[in-house]
C-alpha positions as CSV (number, residue, x, y, z in Angstrom):
1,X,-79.2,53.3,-113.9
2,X,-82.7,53.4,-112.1
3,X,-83.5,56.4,-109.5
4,X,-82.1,53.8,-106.5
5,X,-79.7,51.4,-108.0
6,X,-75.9,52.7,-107.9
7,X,-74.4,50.0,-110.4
8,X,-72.2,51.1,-113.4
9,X,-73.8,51.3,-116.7
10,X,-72.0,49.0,-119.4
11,X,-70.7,50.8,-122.0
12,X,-72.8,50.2,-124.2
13,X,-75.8,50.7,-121.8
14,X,-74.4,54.5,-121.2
15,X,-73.8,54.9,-125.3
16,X,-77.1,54.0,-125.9
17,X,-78.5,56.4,-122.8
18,X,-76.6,59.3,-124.3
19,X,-77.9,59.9,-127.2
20,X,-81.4,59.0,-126.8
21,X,-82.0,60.9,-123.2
22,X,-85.3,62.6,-122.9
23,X,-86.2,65.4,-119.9
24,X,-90.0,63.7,-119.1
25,X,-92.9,65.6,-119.3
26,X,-94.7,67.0,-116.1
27,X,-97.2,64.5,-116.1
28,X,-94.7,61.6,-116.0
29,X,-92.9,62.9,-113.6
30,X,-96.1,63.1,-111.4
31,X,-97.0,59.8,-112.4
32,X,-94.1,58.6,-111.3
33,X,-93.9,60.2,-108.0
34,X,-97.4,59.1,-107.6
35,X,-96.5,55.7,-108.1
36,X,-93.0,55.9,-105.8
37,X,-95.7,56.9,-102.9
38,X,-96.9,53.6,-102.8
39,X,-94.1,52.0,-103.5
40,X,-93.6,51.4,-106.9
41,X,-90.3,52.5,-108.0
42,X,-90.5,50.5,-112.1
43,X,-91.7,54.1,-113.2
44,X,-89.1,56.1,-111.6
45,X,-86.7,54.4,-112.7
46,X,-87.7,54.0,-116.2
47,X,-88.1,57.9,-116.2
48,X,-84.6,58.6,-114.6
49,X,-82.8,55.9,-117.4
50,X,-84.3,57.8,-120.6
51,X,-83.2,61.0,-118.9
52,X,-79.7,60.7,-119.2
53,X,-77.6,63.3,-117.8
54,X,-80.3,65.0,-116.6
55,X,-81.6,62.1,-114.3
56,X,-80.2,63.5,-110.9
57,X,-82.5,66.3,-111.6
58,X,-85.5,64.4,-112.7
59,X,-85.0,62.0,-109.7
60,X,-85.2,64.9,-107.2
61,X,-88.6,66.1,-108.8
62,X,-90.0,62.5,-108.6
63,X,-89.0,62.5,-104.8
64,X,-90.6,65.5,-104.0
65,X,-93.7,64.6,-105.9
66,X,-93.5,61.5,-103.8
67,X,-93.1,63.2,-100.4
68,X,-95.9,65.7,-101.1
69,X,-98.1,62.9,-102.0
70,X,-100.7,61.4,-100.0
71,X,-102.2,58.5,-101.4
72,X,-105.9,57.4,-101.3
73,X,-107.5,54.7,-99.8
């Protein structure tokens, strides 16, 4: 499930999710945020599928990255 898409995982999707969920490192998650800021949203949601059960929280320090950042022309 991607940071902004609410749809139900199949269940093999969420199997698979389970067992191989990752918390990101800092520089993806800034990356990401980075990215979200101008409106790309592909590395956000990669980041927030491999995290598994710990996505809600990984989503919420992607968002704030985002808001925080101000990107250059």
């Amino acid at each position: 499930m991607g940071l902004f898409s609410r749809t139900a995982r199949t269940a093999r999707t969420a199997s698979t999710a389970s067992t191989e969920s990752r918390i990101p490192a800092a520089e993806e998650v800034a990356a990401a945020g980075r990215a979200l800021a101008r409106g790309n949203s592909k590395p956000a949601d990669r980041l927030c599928d491999e995290a598994g059960p710990h996505s809600q929280a990984v989503a919420m320090q992607i968002i704030g990255i985002s808001v925080d950042y101000t990107p250059q022309d």
